[in-house]
N, C-alpha and C positions, 0 to 999 in steps of 0.2 A: 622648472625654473622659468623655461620663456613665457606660460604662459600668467605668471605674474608681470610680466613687462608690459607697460603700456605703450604699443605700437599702433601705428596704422592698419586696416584690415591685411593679412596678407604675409606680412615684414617675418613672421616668426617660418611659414612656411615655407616663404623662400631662402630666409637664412640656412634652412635645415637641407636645403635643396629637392620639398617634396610638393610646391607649386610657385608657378611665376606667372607672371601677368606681363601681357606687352605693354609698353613701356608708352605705345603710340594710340592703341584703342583702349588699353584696361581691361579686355580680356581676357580670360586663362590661356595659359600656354600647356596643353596634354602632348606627352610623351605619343608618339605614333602619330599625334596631329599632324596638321599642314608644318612646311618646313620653318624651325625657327633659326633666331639668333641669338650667339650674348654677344654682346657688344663689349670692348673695353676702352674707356678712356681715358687719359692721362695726357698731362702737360708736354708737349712733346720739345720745349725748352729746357726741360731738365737734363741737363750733362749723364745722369746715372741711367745708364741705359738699362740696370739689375735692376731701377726700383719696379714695383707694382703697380700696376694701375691703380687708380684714383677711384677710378667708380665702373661699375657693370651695369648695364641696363641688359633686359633683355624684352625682344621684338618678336611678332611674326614675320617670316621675312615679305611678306605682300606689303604691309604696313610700314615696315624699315622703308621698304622699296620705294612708294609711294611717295613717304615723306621725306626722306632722304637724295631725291632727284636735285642732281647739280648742274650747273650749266654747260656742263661738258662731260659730266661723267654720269653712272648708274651702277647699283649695285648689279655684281654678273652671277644669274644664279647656275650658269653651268658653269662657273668655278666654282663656288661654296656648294652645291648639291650635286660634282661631278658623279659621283656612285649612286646618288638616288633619284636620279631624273630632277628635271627641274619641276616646279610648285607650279 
């Protein structure tokens, strides 16, 4: 049935959860690769703290990293890759 749907290249595999692309270069994300992320976003003026996020991206974390530098903060990858060493 998905692959009658006209999507974007990609959109049918990551729905199924069997490839993703980062969100920041557009290249594959493999299982066993360099360390990723999914990201979630959502409205965080929303009163319902139950609801679900809004949208998921998902990144390499070097590329999150990269582009996600704030003026005071960074992503810490010895918290999110405490068991697997850092990237």
């Amino acid at each position: 049935m998905l692959v009658a749907v006209d999507t974007s290249p990609g959109t049918a595999d990551a729905l199924l959860g069997l490839k993703y692309s980062c969100w920041f270069c557009g290249q594959g994300i493999e299982r066993g690769g360099p360390p990723s992320l999914s990201i979630a976003l959502a409205d965080i003026w929303k009163n319902d703290s139950n609801s679900e996020p809004t949208q998921v991206i998902y990144s390499h974390f070097t590329c999150a990293a990269e582009q996600m530098k704030g003026a005071s903060r960074s992503l810490e990858a010895d918290i999110l890759f405490a068991d697997d060493g850092d990237p």
